[in-house]
N, C-alpha and C positions, 0 to 999 in steps of 0.2 A: 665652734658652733656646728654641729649636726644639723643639718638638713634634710625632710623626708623626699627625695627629689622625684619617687612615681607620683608621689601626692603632688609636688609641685607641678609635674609633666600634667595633670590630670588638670591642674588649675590651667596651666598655659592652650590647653587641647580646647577646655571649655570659654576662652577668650577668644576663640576662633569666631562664635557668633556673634561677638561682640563688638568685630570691626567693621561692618558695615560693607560695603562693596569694595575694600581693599584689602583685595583678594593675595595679594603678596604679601603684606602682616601677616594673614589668615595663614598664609600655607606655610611661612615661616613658624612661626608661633605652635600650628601642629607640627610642623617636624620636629622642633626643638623639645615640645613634649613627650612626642613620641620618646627620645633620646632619652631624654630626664626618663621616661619610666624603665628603659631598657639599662638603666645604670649600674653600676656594679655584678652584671651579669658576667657569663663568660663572653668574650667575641666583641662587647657595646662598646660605643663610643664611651671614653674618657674625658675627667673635666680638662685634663691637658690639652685633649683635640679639639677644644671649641676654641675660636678664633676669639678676638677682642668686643667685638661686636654681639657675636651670639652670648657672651658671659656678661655681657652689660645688658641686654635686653632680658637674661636668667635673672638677673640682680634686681632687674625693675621690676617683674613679676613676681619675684621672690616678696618682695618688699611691699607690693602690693595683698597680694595674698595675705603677708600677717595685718597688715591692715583692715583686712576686710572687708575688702571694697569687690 
């Protein structure tokens, strides 16, 4: 399965508004976008270097996203 992961980084940046005053989602969720856009670059973080937690939280949004919501 190919994944567009800037586009995805772009969906997770814009969920940022979406949490309300939990501000620690929020700033998780933009970094981790950030990351998804910075992918396959030279120097970015790798999907290897995300922890268990950030690549399940990538999965939900992933998931959410084809959904459309």
């Amino acid at each position: 399965m190919k994944i567009d992961a800037p586009a995805l980084g772009r969906y997770m940046m814009d969920l940022t508004y979406k949490t309300g005053e939990n501000y620690e989602l929020a700033n998780m969720l933009s970094r981790l976008g950030e990351d998804l856009t910075e992918l396959g670059t030279p120097f970015a973080k790798r999907w290897e270097n995300f922890n268990p937690m950030e690549k399940s939280i990538i999965k939900s949004c992933y998931t959410k996203m084809k959904q459309g919501s």
